[in-house]
Predicted model as a PDB file, atoms N, CA, C, CB and O in Angstrom, pLDDT in the B-factor column:
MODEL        1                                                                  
ATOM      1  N   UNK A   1      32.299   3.110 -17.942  1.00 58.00           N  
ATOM      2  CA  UNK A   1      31.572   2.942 -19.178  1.00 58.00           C  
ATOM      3  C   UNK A   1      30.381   2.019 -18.932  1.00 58.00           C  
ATOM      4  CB  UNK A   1      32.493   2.382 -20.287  1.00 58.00           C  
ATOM      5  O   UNK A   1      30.583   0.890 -18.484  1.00 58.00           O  
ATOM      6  N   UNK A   2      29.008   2.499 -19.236  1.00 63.00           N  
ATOM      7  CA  UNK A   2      28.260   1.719 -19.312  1.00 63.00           C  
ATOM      8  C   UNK A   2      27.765   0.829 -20.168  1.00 63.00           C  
ATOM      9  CB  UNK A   2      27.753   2.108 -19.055  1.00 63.00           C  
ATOM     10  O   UNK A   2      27.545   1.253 -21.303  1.00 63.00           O  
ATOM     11  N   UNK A   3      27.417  -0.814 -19.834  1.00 66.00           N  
ATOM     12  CA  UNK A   3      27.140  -1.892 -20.585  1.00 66.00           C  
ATOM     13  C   UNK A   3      25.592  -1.534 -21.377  1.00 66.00           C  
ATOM     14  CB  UNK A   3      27.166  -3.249 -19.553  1.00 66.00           C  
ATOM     15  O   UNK A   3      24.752  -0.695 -21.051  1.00 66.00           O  
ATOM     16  N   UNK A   4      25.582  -2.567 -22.592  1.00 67.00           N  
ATOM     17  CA  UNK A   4      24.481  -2.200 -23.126  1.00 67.00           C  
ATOM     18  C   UNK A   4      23.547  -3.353 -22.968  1.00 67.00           C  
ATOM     19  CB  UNK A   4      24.685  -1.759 -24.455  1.00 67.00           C  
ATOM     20  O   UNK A   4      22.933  -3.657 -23.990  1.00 67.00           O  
ATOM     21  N   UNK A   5      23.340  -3.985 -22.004  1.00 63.00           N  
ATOM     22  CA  UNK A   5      22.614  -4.995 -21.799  1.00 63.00           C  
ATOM     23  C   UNK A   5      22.538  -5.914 -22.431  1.00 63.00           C  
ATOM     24  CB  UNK A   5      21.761  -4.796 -21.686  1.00 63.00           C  
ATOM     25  O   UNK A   5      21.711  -6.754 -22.078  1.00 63.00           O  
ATOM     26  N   UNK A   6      23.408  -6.184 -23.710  1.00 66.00           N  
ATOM     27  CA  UNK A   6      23.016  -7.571 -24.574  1.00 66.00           C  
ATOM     28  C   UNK A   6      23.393  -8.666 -23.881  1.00 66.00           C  
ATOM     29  CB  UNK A   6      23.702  -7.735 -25.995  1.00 66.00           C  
ATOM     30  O   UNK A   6      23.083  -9.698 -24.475  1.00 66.00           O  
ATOM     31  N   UNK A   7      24.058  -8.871 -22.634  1.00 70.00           N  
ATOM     32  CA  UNK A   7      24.282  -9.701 -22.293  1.00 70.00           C  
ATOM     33  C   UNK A   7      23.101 -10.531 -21.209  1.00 70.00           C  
ATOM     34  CB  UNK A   7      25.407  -9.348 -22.005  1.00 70.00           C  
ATOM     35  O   UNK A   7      23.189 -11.588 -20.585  1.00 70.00           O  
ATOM     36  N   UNK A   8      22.000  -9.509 -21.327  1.00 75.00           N  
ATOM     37  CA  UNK A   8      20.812 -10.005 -20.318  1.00 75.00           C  
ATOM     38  C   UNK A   8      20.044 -10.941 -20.771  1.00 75.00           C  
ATOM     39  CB  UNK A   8      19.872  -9.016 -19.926  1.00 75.00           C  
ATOM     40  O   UNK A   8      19.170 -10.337 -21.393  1.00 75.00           O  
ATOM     41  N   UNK A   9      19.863 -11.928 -20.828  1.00 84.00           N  
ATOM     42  CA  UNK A   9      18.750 -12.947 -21.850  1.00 84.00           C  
ATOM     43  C   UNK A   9      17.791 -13.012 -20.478  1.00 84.00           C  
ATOM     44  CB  UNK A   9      19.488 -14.953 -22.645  1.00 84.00           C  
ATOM     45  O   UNK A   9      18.142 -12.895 -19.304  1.00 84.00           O  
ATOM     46  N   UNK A  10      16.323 -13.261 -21.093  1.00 89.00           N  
ATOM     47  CA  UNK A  10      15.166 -13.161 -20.714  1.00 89.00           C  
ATOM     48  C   UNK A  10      14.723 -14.888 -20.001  1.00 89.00           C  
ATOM     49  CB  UNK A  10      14.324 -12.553 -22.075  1.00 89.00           C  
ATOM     50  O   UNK A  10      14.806 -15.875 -20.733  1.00 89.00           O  
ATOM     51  N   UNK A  11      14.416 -14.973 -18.995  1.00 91.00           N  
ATOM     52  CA  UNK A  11      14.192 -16.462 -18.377  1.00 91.00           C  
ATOM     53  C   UNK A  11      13.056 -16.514 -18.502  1.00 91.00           C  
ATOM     54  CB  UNK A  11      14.553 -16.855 -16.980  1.00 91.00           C  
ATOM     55  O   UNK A  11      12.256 -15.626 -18.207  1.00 91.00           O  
ATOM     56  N   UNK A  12      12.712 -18.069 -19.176  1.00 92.00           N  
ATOM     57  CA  UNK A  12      11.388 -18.111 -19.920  1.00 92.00           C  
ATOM     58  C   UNK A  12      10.612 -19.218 -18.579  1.00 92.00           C  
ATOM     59  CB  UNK A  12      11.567 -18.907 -21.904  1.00 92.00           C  
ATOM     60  O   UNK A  12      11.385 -20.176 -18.571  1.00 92.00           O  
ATOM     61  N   UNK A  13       9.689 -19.457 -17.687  1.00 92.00           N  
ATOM     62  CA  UNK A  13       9.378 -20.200 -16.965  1.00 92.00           C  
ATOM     63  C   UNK A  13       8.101 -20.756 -17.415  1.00 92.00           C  
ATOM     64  CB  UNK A  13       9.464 -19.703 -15.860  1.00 92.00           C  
ATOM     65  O   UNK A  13       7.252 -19.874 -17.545  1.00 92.00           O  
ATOM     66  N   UNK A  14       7.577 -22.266 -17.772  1.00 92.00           N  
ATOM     67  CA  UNK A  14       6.856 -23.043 -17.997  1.00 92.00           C  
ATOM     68  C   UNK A  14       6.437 -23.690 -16.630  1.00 92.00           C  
ATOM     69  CB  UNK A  14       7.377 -23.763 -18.946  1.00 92.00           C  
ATOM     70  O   UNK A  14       7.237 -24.398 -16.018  1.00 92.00           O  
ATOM     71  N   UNK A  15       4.882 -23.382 -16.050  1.00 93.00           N  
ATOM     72  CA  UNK A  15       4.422 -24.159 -15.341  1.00 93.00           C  
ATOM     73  C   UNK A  15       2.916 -24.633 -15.345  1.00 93.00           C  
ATOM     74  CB  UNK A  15       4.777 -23.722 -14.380  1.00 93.00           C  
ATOM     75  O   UNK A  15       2.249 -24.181 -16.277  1.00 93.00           O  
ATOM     76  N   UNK A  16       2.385 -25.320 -14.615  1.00 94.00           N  
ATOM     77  CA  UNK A  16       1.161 -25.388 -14.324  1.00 94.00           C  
ATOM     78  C   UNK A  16       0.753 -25.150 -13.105  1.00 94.00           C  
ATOM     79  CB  UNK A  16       0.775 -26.356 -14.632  1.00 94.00           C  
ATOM     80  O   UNK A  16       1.471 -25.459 -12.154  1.00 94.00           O  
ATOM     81  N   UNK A  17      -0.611 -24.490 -12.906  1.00 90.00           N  
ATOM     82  CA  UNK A  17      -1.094 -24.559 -11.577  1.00 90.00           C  
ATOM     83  C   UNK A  17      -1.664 -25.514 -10.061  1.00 90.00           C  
ATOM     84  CB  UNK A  17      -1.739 -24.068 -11.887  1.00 90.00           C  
ATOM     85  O   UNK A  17      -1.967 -25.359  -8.878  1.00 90.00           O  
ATOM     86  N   UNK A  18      -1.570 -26.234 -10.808  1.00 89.00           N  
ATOM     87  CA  UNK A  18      -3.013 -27.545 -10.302  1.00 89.00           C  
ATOM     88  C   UNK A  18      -1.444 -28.938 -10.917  1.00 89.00           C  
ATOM     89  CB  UNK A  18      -5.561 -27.483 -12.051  1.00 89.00           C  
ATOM     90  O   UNK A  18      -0.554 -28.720 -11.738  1.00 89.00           O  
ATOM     91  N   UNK A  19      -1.659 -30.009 -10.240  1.00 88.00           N  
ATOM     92  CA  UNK A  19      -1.060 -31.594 -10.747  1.00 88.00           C  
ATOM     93  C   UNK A  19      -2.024 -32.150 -11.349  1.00 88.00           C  
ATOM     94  CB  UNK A  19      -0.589 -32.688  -9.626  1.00 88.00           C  
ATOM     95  O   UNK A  19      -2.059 -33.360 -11.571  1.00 88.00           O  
ATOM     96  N   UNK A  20      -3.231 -31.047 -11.799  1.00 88.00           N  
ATOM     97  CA  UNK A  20      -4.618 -32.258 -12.569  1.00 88.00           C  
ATOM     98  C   UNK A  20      -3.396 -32.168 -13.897  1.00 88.00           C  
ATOM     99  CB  UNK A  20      -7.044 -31.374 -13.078  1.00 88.00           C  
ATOM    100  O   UNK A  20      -2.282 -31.656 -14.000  1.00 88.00           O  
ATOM    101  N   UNK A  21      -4.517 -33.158 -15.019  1.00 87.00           N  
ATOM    102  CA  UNK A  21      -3.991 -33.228 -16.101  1.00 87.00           C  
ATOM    103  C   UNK A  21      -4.542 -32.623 -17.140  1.00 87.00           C  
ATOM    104  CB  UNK A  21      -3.819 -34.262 -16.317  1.00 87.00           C  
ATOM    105  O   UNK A  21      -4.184 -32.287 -18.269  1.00 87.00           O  
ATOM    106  N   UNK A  22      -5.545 -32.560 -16.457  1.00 90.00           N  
ATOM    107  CA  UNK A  22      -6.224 -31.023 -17.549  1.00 90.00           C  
ATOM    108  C   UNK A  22      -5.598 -29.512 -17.103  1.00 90.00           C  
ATOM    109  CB  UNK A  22      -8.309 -30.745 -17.251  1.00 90.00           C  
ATOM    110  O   UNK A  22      -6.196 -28.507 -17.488  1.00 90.00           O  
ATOM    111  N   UNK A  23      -4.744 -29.425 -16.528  1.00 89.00           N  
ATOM    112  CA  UNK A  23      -4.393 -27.692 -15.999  1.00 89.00           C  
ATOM    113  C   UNK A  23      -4.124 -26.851 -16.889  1.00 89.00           C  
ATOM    114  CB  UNK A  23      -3.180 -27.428 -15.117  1.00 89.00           C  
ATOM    115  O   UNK A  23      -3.239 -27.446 -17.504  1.00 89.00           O  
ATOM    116  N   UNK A  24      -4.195 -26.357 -17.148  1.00 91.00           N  
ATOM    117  CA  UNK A  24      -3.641 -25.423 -17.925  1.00 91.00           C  
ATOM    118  C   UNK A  24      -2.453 -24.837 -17.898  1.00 91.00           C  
ATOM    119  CB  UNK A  24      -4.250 -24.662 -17.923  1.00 91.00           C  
ATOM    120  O   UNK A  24      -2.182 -24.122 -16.933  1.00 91.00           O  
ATOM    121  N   UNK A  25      -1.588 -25.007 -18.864  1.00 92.00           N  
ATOM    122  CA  UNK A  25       0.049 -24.900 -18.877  1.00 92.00           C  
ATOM    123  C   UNK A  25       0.344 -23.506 -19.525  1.00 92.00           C  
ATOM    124  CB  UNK A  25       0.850 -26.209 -19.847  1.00 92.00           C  
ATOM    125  O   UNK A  25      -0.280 -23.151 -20.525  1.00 92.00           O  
ATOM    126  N   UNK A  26       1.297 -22.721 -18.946  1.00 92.00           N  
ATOM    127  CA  UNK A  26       1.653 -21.005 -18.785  1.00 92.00           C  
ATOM    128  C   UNK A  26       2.809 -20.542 -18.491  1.00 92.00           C  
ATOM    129  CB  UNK A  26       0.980 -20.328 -17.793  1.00 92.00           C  
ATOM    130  O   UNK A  26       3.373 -20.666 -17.404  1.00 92.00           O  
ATOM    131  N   UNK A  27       3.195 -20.009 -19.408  1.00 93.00           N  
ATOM    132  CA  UNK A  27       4.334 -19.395 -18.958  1.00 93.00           C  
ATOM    133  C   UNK A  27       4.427 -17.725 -18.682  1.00 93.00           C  
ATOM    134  CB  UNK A  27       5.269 -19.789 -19.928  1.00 93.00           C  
ATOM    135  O   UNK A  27       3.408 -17.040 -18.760  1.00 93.00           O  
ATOM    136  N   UNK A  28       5.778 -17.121 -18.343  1.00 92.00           N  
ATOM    137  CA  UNK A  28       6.246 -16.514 -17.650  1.00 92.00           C  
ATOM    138  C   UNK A  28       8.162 -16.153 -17.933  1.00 92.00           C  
ATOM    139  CB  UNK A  28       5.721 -17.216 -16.525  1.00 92.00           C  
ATOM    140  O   UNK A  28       9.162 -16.814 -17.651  1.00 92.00           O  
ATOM    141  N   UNK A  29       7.997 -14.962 -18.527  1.00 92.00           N  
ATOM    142  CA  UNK A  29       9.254 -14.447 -19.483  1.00 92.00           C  
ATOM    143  C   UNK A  29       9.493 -13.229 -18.040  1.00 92.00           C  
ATOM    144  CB  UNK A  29       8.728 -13.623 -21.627  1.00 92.00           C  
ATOM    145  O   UNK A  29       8.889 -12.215 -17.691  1.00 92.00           O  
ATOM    146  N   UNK A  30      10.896 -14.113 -17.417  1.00 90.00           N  
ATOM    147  CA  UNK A  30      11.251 -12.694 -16.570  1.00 90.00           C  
ATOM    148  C   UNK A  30      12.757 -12.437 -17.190  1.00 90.00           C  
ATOM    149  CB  UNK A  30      11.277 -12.898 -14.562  1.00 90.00           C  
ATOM    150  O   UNK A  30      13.626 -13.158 -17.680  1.00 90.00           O  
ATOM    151  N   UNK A  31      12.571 -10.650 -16.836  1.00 88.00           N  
ATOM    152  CA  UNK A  31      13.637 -10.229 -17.931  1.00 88.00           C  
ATOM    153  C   UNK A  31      14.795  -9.536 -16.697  1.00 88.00           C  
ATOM    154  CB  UNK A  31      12.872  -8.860 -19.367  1.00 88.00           C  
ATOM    155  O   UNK A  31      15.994  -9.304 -16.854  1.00 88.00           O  
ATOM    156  N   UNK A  32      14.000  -9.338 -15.552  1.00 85.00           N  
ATOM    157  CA  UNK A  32      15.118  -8.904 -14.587  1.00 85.00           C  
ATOM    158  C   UNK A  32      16.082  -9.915 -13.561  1.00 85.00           C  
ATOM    159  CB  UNK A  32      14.406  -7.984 -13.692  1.00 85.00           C  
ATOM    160  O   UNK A  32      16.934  -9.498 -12.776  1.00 85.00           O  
ATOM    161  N   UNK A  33      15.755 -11.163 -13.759  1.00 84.00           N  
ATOM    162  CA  UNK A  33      16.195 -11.780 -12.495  1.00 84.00           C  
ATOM    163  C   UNK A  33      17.031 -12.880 -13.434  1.00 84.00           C  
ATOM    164  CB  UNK A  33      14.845 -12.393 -11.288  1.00 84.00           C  
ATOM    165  O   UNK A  33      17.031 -13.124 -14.641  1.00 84.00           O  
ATOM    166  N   UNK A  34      17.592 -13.307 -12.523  1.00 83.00           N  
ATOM    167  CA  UNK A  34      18.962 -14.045 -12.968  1.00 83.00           C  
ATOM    168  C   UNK A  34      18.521 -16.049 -12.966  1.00 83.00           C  
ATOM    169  CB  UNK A  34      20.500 -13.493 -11.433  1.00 83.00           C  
ATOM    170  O   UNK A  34      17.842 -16.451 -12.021  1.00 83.00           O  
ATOM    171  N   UNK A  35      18.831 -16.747 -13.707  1.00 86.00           N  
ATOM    172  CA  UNK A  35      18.080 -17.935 -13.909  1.00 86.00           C  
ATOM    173  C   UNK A  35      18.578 -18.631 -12.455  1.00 86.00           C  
ATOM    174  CB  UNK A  35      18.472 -18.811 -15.460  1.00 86.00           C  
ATOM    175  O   UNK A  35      17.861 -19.602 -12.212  1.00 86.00           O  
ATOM    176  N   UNK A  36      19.299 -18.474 -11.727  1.00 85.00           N  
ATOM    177  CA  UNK A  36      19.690 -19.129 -10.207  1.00 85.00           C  
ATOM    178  C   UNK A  36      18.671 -18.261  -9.102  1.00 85.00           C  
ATOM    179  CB  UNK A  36      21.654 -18.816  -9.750  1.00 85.00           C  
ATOM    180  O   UNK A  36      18.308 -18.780  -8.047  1.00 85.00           O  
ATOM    181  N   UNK A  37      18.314 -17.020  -9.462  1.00 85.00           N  
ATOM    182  CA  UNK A  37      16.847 -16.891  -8.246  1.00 85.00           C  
ATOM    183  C   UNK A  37      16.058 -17.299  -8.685  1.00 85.00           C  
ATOM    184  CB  UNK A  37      16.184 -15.661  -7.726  1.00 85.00           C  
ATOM    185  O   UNK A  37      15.237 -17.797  -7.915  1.00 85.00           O  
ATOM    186  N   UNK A  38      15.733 -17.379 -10.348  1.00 86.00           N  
ATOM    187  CA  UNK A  38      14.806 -18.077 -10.456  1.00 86.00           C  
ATOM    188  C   UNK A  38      14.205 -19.444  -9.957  1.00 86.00           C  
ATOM    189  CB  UNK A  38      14.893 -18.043 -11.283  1.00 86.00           C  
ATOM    190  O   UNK A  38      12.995 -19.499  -9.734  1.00 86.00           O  
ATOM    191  N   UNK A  39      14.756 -20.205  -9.829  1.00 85.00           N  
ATOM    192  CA  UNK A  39      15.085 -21.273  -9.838  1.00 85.00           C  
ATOM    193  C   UNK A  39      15.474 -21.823  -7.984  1.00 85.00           C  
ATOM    194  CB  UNK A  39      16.216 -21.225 -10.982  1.00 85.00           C  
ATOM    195  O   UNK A  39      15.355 -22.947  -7.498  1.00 85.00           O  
ATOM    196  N   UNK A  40      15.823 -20.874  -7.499  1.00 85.00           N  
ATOM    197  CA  UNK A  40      15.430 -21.068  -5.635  1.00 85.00           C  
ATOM    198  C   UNK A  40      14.318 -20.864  -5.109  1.00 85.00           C  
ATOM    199  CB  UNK A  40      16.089 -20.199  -4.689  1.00 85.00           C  
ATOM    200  O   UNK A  40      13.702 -19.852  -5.443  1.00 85.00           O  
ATOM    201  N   UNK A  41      13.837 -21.640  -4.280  1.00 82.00           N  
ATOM    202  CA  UNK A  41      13.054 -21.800  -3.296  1.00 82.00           C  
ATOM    203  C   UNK A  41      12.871 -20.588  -2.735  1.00 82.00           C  
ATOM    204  CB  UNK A  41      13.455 -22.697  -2.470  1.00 82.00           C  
ATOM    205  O   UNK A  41      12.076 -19.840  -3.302  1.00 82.00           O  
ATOM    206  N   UNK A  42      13.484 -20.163  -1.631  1.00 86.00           N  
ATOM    207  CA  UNK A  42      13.064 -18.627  -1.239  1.00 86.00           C  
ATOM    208  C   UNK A  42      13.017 -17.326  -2.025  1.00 86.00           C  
ATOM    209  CB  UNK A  42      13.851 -18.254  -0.314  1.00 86.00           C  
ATOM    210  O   UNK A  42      12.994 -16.216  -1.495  1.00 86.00           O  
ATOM    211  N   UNK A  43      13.006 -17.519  -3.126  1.00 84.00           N  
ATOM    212  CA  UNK A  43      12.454 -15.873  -3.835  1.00 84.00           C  
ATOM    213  C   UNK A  43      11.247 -16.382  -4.658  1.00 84.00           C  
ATOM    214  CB  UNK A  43      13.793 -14.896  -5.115  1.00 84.00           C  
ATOM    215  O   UNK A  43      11.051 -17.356  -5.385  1.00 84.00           O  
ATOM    216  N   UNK A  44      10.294 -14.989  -4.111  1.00 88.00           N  
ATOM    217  CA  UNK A  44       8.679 -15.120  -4.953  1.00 88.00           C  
ATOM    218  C   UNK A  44       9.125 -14.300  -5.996  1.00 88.00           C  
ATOM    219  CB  UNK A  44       7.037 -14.438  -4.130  1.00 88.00           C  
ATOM    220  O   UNK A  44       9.782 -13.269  -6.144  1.00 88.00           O  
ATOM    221  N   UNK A  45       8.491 -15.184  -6.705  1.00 88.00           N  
ATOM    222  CA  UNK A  45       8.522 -14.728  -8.334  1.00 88.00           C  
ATOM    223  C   UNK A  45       7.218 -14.230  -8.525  1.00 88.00           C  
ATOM    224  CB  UNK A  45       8.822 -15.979  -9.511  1.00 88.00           C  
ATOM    225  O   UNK A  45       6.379 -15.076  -8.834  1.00 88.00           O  
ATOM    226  N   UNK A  46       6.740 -12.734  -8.386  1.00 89.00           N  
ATOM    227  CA  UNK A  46       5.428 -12.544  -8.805  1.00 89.00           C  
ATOM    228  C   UNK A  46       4.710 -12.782 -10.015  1.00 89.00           C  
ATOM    229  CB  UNK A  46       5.264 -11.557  -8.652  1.00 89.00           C  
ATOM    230  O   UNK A  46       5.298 -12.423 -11.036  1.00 89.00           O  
ATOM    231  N   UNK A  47       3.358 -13.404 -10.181  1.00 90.00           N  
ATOM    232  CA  UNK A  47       2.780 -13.690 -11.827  1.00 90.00           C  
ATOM    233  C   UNK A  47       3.062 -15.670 -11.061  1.00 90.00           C  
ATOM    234  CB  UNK A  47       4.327 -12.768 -13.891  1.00 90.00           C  
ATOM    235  O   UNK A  47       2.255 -16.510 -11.459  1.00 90.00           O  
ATOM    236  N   UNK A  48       3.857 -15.997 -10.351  1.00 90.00           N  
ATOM    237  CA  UNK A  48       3.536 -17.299 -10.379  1.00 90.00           C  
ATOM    238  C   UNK A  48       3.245 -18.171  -8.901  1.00 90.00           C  
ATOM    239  CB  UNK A  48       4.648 -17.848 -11.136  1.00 90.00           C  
ATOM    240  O   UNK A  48       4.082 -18.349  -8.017  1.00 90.00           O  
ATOM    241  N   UNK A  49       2.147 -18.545  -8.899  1.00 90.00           N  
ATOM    242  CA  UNK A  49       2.116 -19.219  -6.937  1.00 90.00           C  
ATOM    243  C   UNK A  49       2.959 -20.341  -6.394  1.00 90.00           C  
ATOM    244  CB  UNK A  49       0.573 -19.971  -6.467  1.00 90.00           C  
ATOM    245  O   UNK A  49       3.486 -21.229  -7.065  1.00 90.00           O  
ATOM    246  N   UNK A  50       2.994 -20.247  -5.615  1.00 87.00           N  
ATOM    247  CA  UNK A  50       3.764 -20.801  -4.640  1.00 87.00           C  
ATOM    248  C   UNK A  50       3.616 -22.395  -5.155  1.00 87.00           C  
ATOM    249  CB  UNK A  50       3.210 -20.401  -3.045  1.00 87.00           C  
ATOM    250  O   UNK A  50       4.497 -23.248  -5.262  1.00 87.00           O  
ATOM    251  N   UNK A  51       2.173 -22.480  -5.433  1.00 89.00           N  
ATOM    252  CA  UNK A  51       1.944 -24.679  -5.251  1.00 89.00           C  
ATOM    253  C   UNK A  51       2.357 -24.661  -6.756  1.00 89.00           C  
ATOM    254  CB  UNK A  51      -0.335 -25.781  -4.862  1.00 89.00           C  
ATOM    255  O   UNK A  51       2.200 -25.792  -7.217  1.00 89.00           O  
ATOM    256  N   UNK A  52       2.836 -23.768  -7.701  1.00 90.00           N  
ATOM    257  CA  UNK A  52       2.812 -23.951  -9.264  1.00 90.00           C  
ATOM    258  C   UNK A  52       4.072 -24.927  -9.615  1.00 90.00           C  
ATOM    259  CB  UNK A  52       2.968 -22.375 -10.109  1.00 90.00           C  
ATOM    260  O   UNK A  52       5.279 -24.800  -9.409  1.00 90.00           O  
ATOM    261  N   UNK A  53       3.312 -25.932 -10.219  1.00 91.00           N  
ATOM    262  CA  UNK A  53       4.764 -27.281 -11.035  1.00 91.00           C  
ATOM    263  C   UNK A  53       5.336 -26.408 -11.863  1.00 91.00           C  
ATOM    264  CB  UNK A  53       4.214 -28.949 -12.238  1.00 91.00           C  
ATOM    265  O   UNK A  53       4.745 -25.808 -12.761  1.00 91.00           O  
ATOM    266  N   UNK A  54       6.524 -26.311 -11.578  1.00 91.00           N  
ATOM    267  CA  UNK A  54       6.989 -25.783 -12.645  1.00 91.00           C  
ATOM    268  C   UNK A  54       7.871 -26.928 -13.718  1.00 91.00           C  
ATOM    269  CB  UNK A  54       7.818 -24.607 -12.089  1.00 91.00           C  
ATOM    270  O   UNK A  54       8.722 -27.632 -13.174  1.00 91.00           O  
ATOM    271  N   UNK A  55       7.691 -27.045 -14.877  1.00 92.00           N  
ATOM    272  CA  UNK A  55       7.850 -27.930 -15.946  1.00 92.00           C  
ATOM    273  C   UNK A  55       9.390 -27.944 -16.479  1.00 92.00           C  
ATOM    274  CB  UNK A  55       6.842 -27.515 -17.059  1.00 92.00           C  
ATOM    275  O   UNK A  55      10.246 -28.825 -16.401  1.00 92.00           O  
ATOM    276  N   UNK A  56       9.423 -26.687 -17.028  1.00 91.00           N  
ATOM    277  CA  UNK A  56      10.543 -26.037 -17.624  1.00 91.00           C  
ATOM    278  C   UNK A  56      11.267 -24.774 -17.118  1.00 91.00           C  
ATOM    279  CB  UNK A  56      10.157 -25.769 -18.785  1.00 91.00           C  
ATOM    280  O   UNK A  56      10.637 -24.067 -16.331  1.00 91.00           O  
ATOM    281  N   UNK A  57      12.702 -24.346 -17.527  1.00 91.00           N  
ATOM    282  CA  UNK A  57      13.058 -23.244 -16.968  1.00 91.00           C  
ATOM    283  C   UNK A  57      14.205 -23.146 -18.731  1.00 91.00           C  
ATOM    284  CB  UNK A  57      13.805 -23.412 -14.982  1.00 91.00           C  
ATOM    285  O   UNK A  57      14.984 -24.039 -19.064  1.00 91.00           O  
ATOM    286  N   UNK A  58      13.952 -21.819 -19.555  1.00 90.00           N  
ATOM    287  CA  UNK A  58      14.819 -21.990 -20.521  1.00 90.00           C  
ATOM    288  C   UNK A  58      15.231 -20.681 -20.202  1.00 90.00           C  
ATOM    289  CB  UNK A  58      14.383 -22.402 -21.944  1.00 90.00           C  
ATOM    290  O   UNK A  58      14.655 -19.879 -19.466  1.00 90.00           O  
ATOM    291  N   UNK A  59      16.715 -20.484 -21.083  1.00 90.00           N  
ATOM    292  CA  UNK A  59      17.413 -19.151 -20.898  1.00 90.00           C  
ATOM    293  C   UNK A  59      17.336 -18.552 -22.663  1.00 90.00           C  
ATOM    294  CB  UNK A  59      19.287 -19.426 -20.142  1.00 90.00           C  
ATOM    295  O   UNK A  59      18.126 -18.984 -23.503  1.00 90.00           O  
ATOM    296  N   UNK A  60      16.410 -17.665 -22.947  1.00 86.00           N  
ATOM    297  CA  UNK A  60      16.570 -16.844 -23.845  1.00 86.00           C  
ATOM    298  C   UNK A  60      15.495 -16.608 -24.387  1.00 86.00           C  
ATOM    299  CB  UNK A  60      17.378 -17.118 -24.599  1.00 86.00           C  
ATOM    300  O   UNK A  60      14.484 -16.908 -23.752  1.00 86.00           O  
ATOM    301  N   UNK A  61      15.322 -15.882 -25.985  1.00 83.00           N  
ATOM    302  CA  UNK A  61      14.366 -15.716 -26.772  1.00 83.00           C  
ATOM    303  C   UNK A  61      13.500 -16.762 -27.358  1.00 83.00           C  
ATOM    304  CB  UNK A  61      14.828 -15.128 -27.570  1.00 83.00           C  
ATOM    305  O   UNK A  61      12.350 -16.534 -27.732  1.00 83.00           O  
ATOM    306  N   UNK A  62      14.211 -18.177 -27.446  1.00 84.00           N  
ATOM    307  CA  UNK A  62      13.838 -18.854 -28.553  1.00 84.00           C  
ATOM    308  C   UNK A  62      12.756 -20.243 -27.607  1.00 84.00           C  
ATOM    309  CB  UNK A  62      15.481 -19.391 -29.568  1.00 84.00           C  
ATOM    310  O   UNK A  62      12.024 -21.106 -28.091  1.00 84.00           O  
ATOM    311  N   UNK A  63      13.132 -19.894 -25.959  1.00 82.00           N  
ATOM    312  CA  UNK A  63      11.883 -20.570 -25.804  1.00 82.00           C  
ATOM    313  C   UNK A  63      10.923 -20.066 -25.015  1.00 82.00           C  
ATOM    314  CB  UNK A  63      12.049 -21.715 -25.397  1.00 82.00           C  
ATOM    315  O   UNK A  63      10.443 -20.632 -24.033  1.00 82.00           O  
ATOM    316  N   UNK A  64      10.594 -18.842 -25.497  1.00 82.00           N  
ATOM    317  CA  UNK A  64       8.783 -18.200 -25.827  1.00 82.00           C  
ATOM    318  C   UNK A  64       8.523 -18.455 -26.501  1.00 82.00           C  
ATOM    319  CB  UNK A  64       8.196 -17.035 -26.017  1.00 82.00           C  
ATOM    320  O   UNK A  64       8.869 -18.267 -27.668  1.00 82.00           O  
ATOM    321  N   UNK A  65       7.085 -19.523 -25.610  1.00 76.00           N  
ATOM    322  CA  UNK A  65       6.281 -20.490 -26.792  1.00 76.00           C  
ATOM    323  C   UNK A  65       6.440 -21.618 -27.451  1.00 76.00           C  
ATOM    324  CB  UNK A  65       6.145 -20.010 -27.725  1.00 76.00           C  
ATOM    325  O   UNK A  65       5.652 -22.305 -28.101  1.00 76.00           O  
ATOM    326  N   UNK A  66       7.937 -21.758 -27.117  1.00 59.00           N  
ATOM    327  CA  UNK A  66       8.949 -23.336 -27.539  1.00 59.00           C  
ATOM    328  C   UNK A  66       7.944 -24.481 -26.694  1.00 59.00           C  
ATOM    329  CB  UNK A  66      11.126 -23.362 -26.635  1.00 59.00           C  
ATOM    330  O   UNK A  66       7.347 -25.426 -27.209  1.00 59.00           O  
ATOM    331  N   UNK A  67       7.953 -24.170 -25.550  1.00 53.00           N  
ATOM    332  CA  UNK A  67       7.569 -25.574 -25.068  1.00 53.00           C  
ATOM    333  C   UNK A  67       5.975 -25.688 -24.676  1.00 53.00           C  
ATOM    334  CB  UNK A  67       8.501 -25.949 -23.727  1.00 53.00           C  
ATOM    335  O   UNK A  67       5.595 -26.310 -23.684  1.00 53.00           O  
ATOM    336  N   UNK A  68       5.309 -25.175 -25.361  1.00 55.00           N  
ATOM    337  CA  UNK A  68       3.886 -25.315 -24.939  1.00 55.00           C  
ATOM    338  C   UNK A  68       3.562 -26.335 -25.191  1.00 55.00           C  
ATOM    339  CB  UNK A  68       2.982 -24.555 -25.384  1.00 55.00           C  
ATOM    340  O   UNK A  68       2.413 -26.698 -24.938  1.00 55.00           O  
TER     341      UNK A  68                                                      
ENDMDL                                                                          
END                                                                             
């Protein structure tokens, strides 16, 4: 029997590009990957570079756009 996906919540990633303090802060809603690759060192997350601070890491709907 196949699942109906409600159990997938969307990983919301908050970073900046640059350590200036003017950078510009951005996020990044991935809906396929699991919040523990997110969140390792060896997997590229395409849409975000390599030198990017990342700020925040939330699990679901409610923080797109929460933490800007």
């Amino acid at each position: 029997m196949a699942r109906d996906g409600s159990y997938i919540f969307p990983v919301v990633v908050t970073f900046k590009t640059s350590n200036r303090s003017n950078a510009k802060v951005k996020q990044k809603v991935i809906r396929n990957r699991n919040v523990d690759e997110v969140n390792d060192v060896n997997v590229k997350i395409p849409g975000i570079p390599d030198k990017a601070i990342i700020l925040s890491i939330g699990l679901g709907e409610r923080f797109i756009d929460d933490n800007r």
